[in-house]
C-alpha positions as a printed Julia matrix, in Angstrom:
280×3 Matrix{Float64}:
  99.55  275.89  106.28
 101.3   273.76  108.98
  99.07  270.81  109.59
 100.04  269.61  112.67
  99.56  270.35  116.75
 101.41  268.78  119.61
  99.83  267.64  122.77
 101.52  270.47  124.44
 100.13  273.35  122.01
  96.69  271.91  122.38
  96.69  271.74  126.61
  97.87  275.18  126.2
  94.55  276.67  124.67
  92.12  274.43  126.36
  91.68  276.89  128.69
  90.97  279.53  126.74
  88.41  277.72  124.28
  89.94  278.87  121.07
  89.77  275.52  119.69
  87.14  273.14  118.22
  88.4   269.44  119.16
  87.28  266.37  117.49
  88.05  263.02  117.99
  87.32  261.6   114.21
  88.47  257.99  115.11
  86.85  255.71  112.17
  87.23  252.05  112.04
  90.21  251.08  109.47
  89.91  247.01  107.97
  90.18  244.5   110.86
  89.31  246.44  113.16
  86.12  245.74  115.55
  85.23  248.25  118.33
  82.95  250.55  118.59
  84.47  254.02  118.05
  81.92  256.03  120.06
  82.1   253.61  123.13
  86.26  254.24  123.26
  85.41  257.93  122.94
  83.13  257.86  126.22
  85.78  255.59  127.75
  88.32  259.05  127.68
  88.22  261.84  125.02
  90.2   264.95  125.62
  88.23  267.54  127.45
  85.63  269.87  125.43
  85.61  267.38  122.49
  82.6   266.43  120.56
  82.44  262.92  118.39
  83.23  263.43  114.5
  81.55  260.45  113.24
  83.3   259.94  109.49
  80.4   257.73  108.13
  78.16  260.39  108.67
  79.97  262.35  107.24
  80.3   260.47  103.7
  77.78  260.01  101.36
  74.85  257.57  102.22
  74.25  257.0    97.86
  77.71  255.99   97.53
  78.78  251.78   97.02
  82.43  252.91   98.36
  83.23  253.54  101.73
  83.0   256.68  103.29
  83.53  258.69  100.38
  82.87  262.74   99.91
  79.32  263.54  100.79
  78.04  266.73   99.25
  78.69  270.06  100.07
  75.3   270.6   101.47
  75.77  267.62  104.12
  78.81  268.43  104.98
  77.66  271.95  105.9
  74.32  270.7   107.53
  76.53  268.24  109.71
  79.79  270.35  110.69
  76.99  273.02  111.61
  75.23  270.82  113.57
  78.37  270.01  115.54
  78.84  274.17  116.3
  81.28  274.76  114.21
  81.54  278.08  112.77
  83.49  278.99  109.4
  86.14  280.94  110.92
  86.64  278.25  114.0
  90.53  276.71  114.03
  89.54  272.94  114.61
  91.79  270.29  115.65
  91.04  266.81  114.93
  92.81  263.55  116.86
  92.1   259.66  117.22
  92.23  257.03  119.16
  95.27  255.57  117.49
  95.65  254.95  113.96
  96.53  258.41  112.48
  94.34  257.59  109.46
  91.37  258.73  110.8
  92.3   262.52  112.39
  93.96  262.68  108.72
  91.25  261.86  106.96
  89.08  264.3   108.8
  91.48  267.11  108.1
  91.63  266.52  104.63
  88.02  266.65  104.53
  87.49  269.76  106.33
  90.34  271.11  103.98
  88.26  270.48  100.83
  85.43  271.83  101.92
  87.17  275.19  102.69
  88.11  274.98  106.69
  91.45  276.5   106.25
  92.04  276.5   109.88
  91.98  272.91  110.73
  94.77  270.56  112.32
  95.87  267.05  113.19
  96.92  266.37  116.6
 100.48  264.75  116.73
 100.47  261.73  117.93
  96.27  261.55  118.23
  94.92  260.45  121.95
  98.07  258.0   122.72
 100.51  260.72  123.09
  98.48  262.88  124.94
  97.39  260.18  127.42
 101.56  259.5   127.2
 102.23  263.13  128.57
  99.46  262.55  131.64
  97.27  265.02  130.83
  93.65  265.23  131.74
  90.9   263.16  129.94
  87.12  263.54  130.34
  84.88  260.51  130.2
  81.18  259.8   129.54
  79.13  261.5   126.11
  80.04  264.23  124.26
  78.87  267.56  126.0
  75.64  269.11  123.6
  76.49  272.11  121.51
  74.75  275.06  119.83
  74.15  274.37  115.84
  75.67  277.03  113.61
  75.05  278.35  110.43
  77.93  276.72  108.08
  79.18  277.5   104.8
  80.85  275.46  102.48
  83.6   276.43  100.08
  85.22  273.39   98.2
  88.03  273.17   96.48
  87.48  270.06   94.16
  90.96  269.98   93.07
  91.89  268.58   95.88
  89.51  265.57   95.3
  90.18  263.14   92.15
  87.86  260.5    90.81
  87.69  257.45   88.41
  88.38  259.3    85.2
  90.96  261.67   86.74
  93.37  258.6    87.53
  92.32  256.73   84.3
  93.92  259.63   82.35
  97.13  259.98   84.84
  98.35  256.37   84.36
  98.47  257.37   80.66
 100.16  259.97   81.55
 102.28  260.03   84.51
 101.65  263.32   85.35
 100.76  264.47   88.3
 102.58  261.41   90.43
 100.84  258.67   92.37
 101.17  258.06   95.7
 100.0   254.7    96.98
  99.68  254.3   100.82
  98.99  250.42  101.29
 101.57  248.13  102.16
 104.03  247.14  100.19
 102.78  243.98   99.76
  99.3   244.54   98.72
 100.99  247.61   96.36
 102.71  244.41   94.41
  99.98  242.14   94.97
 101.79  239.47   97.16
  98.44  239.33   99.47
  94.87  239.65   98.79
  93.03  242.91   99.53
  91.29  242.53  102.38
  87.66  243.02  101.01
  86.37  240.48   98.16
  86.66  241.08   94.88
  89.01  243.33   93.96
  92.12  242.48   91.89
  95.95  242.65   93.6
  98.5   245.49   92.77
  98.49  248.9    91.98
  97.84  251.48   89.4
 100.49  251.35   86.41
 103.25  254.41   87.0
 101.95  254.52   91.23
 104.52  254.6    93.24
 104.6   253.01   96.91
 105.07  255.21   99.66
 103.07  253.26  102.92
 101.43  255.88  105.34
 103.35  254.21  107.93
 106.67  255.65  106.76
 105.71  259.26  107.74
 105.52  258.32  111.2
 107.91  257.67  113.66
 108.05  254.88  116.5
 105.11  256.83  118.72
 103.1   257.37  116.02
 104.01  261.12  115.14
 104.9   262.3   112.01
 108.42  262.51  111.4
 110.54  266.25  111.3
 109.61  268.31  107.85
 113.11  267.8   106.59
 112.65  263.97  106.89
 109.55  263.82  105.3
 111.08  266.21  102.36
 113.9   263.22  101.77
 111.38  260.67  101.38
 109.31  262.28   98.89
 112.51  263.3    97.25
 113.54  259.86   96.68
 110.64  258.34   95.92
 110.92  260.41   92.79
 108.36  263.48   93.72
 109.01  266.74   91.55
 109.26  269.24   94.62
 107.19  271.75   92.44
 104.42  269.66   91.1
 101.34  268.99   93.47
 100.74  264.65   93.94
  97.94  262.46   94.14
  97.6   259.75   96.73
  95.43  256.8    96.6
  94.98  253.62   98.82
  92.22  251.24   99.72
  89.4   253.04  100.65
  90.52  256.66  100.86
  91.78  257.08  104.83
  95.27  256.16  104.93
  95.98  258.26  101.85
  95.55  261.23  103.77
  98.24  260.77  106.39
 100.52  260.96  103.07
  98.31  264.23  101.99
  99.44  265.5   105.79
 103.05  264.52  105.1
 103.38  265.85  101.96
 101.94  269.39  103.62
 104.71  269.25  106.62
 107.05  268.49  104.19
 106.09  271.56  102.08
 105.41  270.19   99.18
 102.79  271.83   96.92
  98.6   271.09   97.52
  98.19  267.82   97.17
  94.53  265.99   96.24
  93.2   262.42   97.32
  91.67  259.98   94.8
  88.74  259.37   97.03
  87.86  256.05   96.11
  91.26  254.52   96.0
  91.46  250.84   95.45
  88.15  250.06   96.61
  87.08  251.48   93.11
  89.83  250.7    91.25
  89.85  247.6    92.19
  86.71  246.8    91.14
  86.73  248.45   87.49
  87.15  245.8    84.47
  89.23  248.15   82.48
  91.28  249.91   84.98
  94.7   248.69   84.5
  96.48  246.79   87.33
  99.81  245.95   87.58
 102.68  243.77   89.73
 105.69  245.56   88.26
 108.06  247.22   90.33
């Protein structure tokens, strides 16, 4: 399924209603505003506030990881969305966060879901029409869950695939916190990256705007990072969220399913006997 909408595509149906829009914008490290107070600033007419902490698991010591199927039905429900709904999801700016959404939506079964290109700064780029003030209240649904927990890996999944090497890592930090040249930016956690990871940064799938680059150009950088074009990839980063702009990439690119190790260095990290290493 082609992940991504353009501005243009998206003006096009707002006046027909045939979308669910979300703005999913999530704070990434460093950052320090208030999500929901940007969204009532300007949001893109008709769309309601995905908030990704409540949509994570409240018993969990990572952040924002997978809550269970039962919340995440309860609280997609509760925002009216239905199980055959096409949902588009955008933010305010960082990519991560409409990305992260998607993915989530995708493992729980919502086949028909979507990134916006370019997230709120292109459309606002193009002049079209923003709403301000709260989101505008809705009519709970009945929703259904469906996961597919293959495209979710945990602790003991990656544990076994640096011993292996098989299916391929993708690591979206920086290159310098993937060699450990910098500290991570929350306490604690050892510097570098997984043995046999390679380092792919989310910010290479995007172009100067902040849109994802053309298929083809996302294909050669897979391709030369050393991805079998046949085998389905893992990506990993600090805390889960910028891993899945590479999960987006790798679908443009047409590359097969790919999963997200959901707690990514923040876990990793923080493990005694997970092995870490500098090495190129």
């Amino acid at each position: 399924m082609f992940p991504l909408l353009s501005v243009k595509e998206l003006y096009e149906t707002l006046p027909t209603g045939e979308l669910r829009i979300f703005d999913a914008t999530a704070l990434l490290p460093g950052d320090t505003f208030n999500p929901y107070a940007r969204f009532e600033q300007a949001h893109i007419p008709r769309s309601q506030y995905f908030d990704g902490d409540e949509f994570s698991d409240p018993e969990s010591t990572q952040p924002h990881t997978v809550p269970t199927p039962a919340r995440f039905g309860k609280l997609f429900g509760r925002l009216g969305v239905k199980n055959t709904d096409r949902v588009v999801f955008y933010d305010q700016g960082n990519i991560a966060s409409a990305c992260r959404a998607w993915w989530l939506a995708r493992l729980f079964g919502h086949e028909f879901a979507y990134v916006l290109d370019g997230g709120l700064p292109e459309w606002q780029r193009h002049n079209l029409p923003v709403e301000q003030g709260p989101a505008k209240p809705v009519s709970a649904e009945t929703y259904q869950p469906r996961p597919h927990y293959e495209r979710l890996k945990g602790l003991g999944d990656m544990l076994e695939y640096v011993q292996t090497d098989t299916p391929r890592i993708l690591d979206a930090r920086s290159a310098d916190r993937f060699y450990g040249r910098v500290p991570e930016p929350r306490p604690g956690l050892a510097s570098g990256h997984m043995p046999g990871a390679l380092n792919i940064p989310f910010k290479r799938m995007l172009d100067d705007k902040g849109c994802f680059l053309p298929p083809q150009t996302l294909r050669q950088i897979f391709l030369e990072a050393g991805i079998p074009e046949d085998q389905a990839a893992v990506t990993t980063c600090g805390s889960g969220m910028t891993a899945s702009v590479l999960n987006v990439g790798l679908c443009r690119a047409g590359f097969p399913d790919s999963a997200l190790y959901d707690g990514s260095w923040a876990e990793w990290g923080a493990t005694p006997d997970a092995p870490v290493t500098k090495d190129a």
